[in-house]
C-alpha positions as CSV (number, residue, x, y, z in Angstrom):
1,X,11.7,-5.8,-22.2
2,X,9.3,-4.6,-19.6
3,X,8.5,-1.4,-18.0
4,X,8.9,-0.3,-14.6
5,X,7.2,1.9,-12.4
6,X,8.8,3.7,-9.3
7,X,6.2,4.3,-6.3
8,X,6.1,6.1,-2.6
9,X,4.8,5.9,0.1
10,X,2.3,8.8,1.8
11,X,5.4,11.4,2.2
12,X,7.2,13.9,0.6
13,X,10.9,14.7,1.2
14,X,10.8,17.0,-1.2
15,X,7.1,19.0,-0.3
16,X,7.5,21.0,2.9
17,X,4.8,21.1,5.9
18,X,2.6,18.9,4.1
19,X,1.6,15.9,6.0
20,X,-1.2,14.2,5.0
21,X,-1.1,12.1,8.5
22,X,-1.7,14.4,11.3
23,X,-4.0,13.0,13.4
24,X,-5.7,13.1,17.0
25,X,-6.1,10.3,19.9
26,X,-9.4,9.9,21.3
27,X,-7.2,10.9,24.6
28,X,-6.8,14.4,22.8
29,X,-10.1,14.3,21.6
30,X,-11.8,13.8,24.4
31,X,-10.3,16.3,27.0
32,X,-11.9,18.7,24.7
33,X,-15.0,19.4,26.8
34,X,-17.3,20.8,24.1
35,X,-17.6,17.9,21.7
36,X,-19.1,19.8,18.8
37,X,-16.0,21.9,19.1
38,X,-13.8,18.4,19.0
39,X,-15.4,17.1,16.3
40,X,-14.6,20.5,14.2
41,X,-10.7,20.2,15.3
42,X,-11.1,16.2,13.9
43,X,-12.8,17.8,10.3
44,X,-10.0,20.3,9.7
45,X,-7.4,17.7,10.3
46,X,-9.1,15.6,8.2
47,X,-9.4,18.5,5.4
48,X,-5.4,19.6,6.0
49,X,-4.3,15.9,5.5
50,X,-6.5,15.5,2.1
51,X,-5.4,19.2,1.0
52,X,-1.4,17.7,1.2
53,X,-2.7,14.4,-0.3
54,X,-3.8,16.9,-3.4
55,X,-0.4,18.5,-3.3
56,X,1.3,15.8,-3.2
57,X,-0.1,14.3,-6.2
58,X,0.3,17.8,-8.2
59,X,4.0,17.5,-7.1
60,X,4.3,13.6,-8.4
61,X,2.5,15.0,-11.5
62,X,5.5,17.2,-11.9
63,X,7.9,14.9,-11.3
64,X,6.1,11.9,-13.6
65,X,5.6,10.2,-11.0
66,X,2.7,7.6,-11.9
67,X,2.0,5.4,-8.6
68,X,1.4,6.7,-4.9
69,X,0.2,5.4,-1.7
70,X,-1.9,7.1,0.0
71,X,-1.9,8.0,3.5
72,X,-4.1,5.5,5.7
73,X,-4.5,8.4,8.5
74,X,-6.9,10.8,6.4
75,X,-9.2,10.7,8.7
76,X,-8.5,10.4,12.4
77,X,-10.7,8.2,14.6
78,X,-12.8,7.9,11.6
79,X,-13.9,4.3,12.6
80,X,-13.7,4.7,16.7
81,X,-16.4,3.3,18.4
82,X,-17.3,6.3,20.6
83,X,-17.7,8.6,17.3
84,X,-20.2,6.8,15.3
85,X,-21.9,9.5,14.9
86,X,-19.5,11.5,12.8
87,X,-20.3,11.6,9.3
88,X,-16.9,12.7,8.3
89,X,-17.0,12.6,4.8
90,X,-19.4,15.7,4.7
91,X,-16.6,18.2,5.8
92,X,-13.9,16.7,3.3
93,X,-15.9,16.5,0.2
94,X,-14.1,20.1,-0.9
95,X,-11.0,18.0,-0.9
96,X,-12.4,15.1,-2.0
97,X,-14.0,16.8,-4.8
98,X,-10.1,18.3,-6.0
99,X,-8.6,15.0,-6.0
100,X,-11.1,13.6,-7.7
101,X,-10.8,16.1,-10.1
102,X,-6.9,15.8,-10.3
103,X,-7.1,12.0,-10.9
104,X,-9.7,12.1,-13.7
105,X,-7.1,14.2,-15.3
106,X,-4.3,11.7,-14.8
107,X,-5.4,8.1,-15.3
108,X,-3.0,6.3,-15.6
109,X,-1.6,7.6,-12.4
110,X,-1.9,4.8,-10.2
111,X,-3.2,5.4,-6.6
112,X,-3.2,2.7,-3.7
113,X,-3.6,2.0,0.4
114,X,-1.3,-0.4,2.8
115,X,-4.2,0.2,6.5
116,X,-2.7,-0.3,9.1
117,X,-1.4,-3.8,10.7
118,X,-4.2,-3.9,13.2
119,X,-6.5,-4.8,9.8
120,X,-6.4,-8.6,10.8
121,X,-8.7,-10.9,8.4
122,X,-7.7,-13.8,10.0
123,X,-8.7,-13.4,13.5
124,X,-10.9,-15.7,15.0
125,X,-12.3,-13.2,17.8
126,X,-15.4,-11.7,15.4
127,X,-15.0,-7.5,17.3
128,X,-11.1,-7.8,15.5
129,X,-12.7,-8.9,12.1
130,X,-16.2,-6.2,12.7
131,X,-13.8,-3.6,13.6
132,X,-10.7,-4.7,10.4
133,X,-13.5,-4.2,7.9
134,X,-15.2,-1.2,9.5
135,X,-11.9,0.1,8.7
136,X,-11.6,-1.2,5.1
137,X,-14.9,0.3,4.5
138,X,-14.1,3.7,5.3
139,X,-11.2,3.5,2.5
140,X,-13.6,2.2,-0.2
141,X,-15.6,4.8,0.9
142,X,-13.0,7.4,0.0
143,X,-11.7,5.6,-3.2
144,X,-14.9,5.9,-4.6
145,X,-15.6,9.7,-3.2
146,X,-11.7,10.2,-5.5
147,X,-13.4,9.0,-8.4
148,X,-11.5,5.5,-8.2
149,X,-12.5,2.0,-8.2
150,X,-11.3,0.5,-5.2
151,X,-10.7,-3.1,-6.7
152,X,-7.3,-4.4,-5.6
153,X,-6.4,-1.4,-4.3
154,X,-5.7,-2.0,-0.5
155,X,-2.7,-4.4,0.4
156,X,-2.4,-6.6,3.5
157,X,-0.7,-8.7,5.4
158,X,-2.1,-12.2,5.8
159,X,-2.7,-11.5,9.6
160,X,-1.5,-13.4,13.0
161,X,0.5,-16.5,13.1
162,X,-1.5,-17.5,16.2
163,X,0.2,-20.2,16.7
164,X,-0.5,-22.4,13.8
165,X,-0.3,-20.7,10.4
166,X,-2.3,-23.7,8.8
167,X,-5.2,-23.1,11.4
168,X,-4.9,-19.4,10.6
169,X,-4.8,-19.7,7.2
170,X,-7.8,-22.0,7.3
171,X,-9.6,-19.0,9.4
172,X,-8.5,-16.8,6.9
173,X,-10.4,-19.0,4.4
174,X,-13.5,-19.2,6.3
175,X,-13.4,-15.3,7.8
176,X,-13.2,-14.6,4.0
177,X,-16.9,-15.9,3.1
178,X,-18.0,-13.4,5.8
179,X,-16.6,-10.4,3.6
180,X,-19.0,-8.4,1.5
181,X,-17.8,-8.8,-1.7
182,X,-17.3,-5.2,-2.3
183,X,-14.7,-5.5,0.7
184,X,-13.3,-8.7,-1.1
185,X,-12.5,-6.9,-3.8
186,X,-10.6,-4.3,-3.0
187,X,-8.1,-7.0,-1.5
188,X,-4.3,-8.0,-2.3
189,X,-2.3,-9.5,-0.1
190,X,1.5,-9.1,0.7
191,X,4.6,-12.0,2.1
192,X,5.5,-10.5,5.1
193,X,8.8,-10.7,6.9
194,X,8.1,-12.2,10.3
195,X,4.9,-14.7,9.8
196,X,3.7,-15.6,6.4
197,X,6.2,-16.6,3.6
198,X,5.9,-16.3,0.0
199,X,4.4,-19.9,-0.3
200,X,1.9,-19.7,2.2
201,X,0.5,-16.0,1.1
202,X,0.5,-17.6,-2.4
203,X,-1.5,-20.7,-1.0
204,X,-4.6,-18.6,-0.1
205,X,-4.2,-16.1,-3.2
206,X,-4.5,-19.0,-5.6
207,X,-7.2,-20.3,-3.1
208,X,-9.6,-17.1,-2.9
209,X,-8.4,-15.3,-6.3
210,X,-6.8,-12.5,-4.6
211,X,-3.5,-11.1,-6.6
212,X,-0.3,-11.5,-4.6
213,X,2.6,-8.4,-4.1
214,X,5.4,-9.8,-3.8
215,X,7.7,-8.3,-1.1
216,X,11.6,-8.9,-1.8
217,X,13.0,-7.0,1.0
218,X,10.2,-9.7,2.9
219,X,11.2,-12.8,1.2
220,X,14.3,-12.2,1.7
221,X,14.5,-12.0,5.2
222,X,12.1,-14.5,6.2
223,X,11.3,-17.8,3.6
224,X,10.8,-21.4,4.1
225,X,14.2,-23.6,4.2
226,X,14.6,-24.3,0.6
227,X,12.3,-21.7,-1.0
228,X,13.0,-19.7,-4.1
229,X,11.2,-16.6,-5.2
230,X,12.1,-17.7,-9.0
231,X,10.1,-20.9,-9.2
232,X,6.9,-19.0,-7.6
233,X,7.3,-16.2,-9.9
234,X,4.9,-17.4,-13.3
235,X,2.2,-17.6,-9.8
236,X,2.6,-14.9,-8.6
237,X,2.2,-13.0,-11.6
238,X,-0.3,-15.5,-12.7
239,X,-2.6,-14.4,-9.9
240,X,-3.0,-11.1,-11.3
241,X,-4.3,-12.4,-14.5
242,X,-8.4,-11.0,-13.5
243,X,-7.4,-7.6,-12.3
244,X,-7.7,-4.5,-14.7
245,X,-4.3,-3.1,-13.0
246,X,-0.8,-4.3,-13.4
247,X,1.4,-6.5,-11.2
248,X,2.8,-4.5,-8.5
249,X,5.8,-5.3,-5.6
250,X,7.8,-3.7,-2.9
251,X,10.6,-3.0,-2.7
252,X,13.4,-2.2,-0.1
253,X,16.9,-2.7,1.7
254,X,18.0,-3.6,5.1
255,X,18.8,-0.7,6.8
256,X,22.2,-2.9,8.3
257,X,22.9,-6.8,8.7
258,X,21.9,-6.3,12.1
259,X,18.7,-4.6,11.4
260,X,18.1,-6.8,8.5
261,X,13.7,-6.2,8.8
262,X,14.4,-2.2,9.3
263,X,14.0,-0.6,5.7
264,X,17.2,1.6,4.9
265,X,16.7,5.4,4.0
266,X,17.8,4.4,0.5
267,X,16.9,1.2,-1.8
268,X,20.2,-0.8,-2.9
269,X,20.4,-0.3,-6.7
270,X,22.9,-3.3,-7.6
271,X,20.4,-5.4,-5.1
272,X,17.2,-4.5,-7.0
273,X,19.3,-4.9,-10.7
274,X,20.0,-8.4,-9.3
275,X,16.4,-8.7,-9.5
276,X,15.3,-6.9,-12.6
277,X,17.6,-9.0,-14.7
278,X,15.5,-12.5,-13.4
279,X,12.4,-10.9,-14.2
280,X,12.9,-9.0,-17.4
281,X,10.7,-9.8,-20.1
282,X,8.1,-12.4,-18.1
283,X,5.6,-9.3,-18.1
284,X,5.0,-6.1,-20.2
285,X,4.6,-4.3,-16.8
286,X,5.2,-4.2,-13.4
287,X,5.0,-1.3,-10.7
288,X,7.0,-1.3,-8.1
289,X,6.6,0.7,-4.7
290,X,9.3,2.1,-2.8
291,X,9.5,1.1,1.0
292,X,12.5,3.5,1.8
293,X,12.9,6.2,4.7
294,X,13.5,8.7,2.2
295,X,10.4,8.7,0.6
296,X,10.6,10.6,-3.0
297,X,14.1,11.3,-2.7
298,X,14.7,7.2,-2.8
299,X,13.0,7.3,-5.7
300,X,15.5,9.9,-7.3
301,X,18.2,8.5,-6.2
302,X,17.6,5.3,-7.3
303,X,16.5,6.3,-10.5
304,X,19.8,8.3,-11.1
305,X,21.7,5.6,-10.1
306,X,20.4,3.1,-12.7
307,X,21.3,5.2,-15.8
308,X,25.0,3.5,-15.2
309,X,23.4,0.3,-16.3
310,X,23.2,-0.7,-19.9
311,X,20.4,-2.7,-19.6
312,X,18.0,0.2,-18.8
313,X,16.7,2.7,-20.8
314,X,15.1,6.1,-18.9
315,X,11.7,7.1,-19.8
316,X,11.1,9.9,-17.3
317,X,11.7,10.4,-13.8
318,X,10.3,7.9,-12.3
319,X,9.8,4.7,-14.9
320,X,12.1,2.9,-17.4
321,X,12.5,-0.1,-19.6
322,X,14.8,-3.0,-18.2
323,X,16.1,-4.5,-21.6
């Protein structure tokens, strides 16, 4: 038996007009000639997006919803070079201050980031890797202002293929022991579906002791001649063995055979059944986070769907035991 954990992503299908991603270009931002006045329009974008954030977790507290990912456009242009001087977390500690709040009232809700794909730890040009944990900085910054701590809270890809994935996994390796440790930290990394397999974003988790989320929609799509998710599994979940929080995954469906990558507005329930039966009973836990268009309403709808199954038994709305 184990227990599972349905997650979103950022959005709410369900919530109207509350976007927790509304942001500004520096384009925008600079044709506004008075900067002190374009700096105020960046702070109350900044405080709308974390006021939706804070409705959105009221509304996945009402809907027993227990894991979330949060929005990585809070704060727009937060780490652009040309607005250093912005301390932006001034003007959103109101916000800041209500989640906070919220989540110290919910703990076992767990809360997470995916920053964006230009994050790259593997780069071998040093402005990429200044400017990739400039950006990781500012979300440890606002996991701790939330109350949180930001270990293992921030998933990433492995980076560029540049060529030659051993050389770039080697960089990754050596760009890693120029990573404060506080940044280190908050690190897990995901198999992607273009670049790096299962196997070789296993290679450097077991290599730096970072936990691994296994990404089936990923695997599926793009694995090494030969590879099998089932013989890496006891590793994968092995490499979570330090970290206070439970295993967690994605989770997804091809939107068409054609668009195989694309993720599909729903998740597939007999597809992800296939994969709860291999699983069941290797751990007491595991969280899984929806990838789907739909947002909350995947969640739903999946979840109605599996009470046909035997083999499941409903908790609440969003988590269940697979028997």
């Amino acid at each position: 038996m184990t227990l599972i954990r349905l997650g979103y992503v950022a959005m709410s299908n369900h919530v109207p007009n509350c976007s927790p991603s509304q942001t500004m270009t520096y384009a925008q931002f600079s044709k506004i000639k008075d900067r002190e006045a374009a700096i105020r329009k960046l702070e109350r974008i900044s405080i709308s997006n974390l006021h939706n954030c804070w409705r959105l977790l009221i509304h996945n507290e009402a809907n027993r919803i227990q894991f979330f990912r949060l929005s990585s456009k809070l704060i727009p242009l937060a780490n652009h070079p040309e607005i250093q001087d912005w301390d932006y977390i001034e003007p959103i500690s109101g916000e800041l201050t209500k989640i906070r709040a919220f989540l110290s009232k919910h703990p076992k809700m767990r809360i997470d980031f995916h920053p964006d794909h230009f994050v790259i730890l593997n780069s071998s040009n040093i402005e990429i890797l200044k400017t990739s944990l400039k950006t990781l900085k500012i979300h440890h910054t606002l996991l701790s202002h939330m109350g949180l701590d930001p270990e293992h809270r921030c998933v990433l890809h492995v980076g560029g293929g540049y060529g030659e994935h051993e050389q770039a996994l080697e960089q990754f390796i050596h760009n890693w022991g120029l990573i404060p440790e506080s940044l280190q930290s908050m690190v897990i990394l995901e198999n992607d579906d273009t670049t790096y397999t299962l196997s070789e974003t296993l290679y450097l988790c077991e290599k730096l002791g970072i936990p691994m989320v296994f990404d089936y929609h990923h695997y599926l799509a793009h694995h090494l001649p030969g590879e099998n998710w089932t013989e890496h599994w006891e590793r994968i979940i092995n490499s979570w063995k330090n970290s206070k929080l439970p295993p967690k995954m994605h989770i997804s469906s091809p939107r068409s055979d054609k668009e195989f990558r694309a993720h599909a507005e729903y998740v597939d329930a007999s597809s992800f059944m296939e994969f709860l039966q291999r699983i069941k009973g290797t751990i007491p836990q595991l969280d899984c986070m929806i990838e789907a268009k739909k947002k909350d309403e995947a969640l739903f709808q999946l979840m109605e769907q599996l009470k046909a199954y035997e083999e499941i038994e409903i908790i609440d709305e969003a988590s269940f035991y697979i028997h």
